[in-house]
C-alpha positions, -999 to 999 in steps of 0.1 A, spaced: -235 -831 329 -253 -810 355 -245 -777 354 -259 -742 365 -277 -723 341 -251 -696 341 -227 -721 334 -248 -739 305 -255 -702 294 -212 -697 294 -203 -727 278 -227 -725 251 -215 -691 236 -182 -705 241 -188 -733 215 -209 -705 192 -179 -687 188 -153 -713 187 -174 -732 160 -187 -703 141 -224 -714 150 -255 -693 153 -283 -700 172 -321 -694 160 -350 -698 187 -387 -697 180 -413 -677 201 -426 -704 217 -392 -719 228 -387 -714 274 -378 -681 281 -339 -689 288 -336 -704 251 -351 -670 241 -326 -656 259 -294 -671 242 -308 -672 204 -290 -651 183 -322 -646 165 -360 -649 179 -392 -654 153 -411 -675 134 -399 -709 120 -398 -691 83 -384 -655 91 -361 -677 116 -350 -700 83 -347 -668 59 -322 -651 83 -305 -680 85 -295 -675 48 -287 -643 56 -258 -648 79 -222 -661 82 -220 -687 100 -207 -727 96 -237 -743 117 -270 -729 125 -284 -743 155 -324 -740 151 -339 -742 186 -380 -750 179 -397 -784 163 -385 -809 136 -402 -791 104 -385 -758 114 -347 -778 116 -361 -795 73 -369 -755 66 -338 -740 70 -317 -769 59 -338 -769 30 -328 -731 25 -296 -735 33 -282 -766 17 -250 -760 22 -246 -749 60 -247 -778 91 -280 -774 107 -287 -787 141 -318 -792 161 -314 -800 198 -339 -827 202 -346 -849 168 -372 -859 187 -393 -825 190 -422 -831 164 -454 -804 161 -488 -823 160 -502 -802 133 -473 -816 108 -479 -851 121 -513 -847 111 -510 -846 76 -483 -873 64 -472 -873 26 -488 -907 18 -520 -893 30 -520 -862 18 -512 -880 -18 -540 -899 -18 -561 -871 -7 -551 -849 -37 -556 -877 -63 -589 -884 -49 -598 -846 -53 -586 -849 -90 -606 -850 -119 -589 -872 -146 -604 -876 -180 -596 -906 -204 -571 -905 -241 -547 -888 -220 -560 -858 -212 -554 -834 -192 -554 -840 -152 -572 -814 -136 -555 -811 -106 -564 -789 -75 -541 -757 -64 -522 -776 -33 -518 -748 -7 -497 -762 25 -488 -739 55 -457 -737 64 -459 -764 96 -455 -793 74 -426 -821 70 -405 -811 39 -425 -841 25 -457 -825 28 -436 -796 11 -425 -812 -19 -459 -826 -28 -475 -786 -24 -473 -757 -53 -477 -730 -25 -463 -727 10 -480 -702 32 -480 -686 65 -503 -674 89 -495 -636 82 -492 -641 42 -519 -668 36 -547 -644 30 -524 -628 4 -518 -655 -17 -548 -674 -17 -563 -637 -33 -540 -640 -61 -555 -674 -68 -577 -676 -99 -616 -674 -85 -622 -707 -100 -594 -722 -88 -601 -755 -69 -578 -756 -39 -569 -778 -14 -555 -764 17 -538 -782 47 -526 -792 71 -547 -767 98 -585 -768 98 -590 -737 118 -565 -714 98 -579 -729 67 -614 -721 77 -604 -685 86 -589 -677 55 -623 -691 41 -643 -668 58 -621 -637 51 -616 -648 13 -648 -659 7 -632 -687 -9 -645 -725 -3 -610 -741 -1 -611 -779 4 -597 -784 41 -575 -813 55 -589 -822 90 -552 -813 111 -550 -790 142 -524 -778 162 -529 -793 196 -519 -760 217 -539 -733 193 -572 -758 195 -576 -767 230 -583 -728 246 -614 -728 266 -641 -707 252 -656 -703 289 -624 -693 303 -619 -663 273 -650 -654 281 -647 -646 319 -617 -629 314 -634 -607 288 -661 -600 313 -637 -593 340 -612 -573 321 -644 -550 300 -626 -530 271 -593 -549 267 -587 -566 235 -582 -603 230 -555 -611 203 -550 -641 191 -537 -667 166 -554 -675 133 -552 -712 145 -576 -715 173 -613 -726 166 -631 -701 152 -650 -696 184 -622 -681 201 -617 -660 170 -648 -647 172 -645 -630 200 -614 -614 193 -606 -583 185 -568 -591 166 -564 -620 147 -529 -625 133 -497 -646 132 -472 -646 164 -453 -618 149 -480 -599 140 -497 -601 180 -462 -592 188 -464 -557 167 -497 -552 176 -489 -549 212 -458 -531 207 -477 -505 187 -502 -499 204 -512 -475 234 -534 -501 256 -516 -516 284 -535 -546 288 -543 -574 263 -554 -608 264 -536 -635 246 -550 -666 230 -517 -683 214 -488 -703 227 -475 -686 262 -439 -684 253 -448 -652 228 -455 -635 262 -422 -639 276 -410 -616 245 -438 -596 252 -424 -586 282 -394 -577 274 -408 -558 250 -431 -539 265 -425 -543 310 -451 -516 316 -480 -542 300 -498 -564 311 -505 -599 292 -532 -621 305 -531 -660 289 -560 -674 279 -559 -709 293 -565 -743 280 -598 -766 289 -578 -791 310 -567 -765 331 -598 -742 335 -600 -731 372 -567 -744 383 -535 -749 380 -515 -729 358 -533 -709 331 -505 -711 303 -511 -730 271 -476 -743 268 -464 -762 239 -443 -794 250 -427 -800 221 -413 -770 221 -402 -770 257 -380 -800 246 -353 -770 235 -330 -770 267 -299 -753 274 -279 -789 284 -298 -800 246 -283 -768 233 -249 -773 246 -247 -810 239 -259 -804 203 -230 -779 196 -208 -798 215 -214 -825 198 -225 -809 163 -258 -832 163 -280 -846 161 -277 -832 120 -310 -822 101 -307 -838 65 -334 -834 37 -330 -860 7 -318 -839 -20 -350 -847 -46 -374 -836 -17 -353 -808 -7 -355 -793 -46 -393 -800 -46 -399 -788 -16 -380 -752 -22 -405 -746 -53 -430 -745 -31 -414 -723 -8 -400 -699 -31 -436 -699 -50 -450 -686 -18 -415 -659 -16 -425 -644 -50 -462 -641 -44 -455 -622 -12 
């Protein structure tokens, strides 16, 4: 069906209200998906509200780990995703099998059945509900740091599936977590060269960005926090010009937040010196308003978890829910 946006935009809240459906759309989703969410966050404070509200179908407009999340949390509600297809390379980075074997290899086992010493498993939050169910502690970018303090000193850890936050919280713990080699694919490819001719032709304005670039970029930045934290920081504060090194569909809220700022991208290395500047992730951009419509339409495609993995997977999430 081609149709208008204004007539996509129609028809959608149409079927919301008719079906009893509320729709959920990350930061990073195109500007009109922000536009029609219901709610607009993170993929975890997206899946909390969701258990929050009262609603028969929650439509979850971001990747495929975000759609397992809030099924996972909320068992008994239809969850849809627009695109089944919509991965996140840092998740596909780090499958279960792997990870399995990585954990056993780490593993000290001992002979006349004794006990396994087995390392602290600490998994952010963009992993398959897999990845989940083999982890004792979900975290986030924003709570990480937090958790990982509460962990005993001696505590051997293993902490996937993203290199650069892992490294971060490293350096800011003083911990020597065991890292799994994943990245996400937008955060990792800003160009270093590029942040730094903005910084010297924009002297005094601060460079925010997200815990998952290389630690290059992080280091010369003068905010380093999770999407929703860049987001406050911004809002808060009383400079009207900042540069931004994470995904460029934060900036659109931005915006609308603040209209008398200024935000300034930091762009990738494929694009330095032409083209667009914005780091854009495509999997993301997969969320469209004729995928949003159809899927409501159409109530699918459905997000299912397999029950066993689901309940696994939910220990480590509400493990990470208690120690926040």
């Amino acid at each position: 069906m081609d149709l208008k946006k204004e007539e996509y935009i129609d028809k959608i809240k149409s079927l919301a209200r008719e079906k009893n459906a509320v729709i959920f759309a990350h930061y990073y989703t195109r500007p009109e998906i922000q536009e029609i969410a219901d709610f607009i966050g993170d993929s975890l404070a997206l899946a909390q509200q969701a258990t929050r509200v009262q609603a028969d179908i929650l439509v979850m407009c971001g990747v495929h780990f975000m759609g397992e999340t809030m099924k996972i949390l909320c068992p008994d509600k239809k969850v849809l995703i627009p695109d089944m297809q919509a991965g996140c390379s840092l998740a596909d980075s780090c499958k279960a099998a792997d990870l399995e074997q990585f954990i056993i290899k780490n593993s000290q086992y001992t002979i006349n059945n004794s006990q396994v010493d087995k390392p602290i498993v600490v998994s952010y939050v963009n992993t398959s509900a897999d990845v989940k169910a083999l982890t004792d502690i979900v975290v986030t970018s924003s709570n990480a740091k937090k958790i990982i303090d509460q962990l005993p000193q001696d505590a051997k850890i293993i902490f996937g599936p993203d290199y650069n936050l892992g490294s971060y919280i490293n350096s800011v713990t003083g911990r020597q977590m065991l890292l799994w080699n994943g990245a996400c694919h937008v955060h990792s490819r800003f160009s270093l060269e590029a942040l730094l001719q903005l910084k010297k032709a924009n002297p005094g304005v601060a460079v925010l960005a997200h815990p998952e670039c290389k630690a290059p970029i992080l280091a010369q930045s003068d905010v380093i926090g999770s999407t929703k934290a860049l987001l406050d920081h911004v809002i808060a504060s009383p400079a009207k010009r900042f540069i931004i090194a994470t995904e460029s569909g934060i900036l659109f809220e931005m915006q609308r937040a603040c209209p008398d700022k200024e935000f300034i991208p930091v762009p990738p290395e494929m694009t330095e010196g032409v083209g667009c500047s914005c780091n854009e992730c495509e999997y993301m951009r997969m969320n469209t308003l004729e995928k949003v419509y159809a899927c409501l339409r159409d109530e699918a495609p459905e997000m299912k978890v397999p029950e066993e993995v689901a309940a696994k997977a939910l220990g480590s999430i509400r493990r990470m829910l208690q120690m926040s």
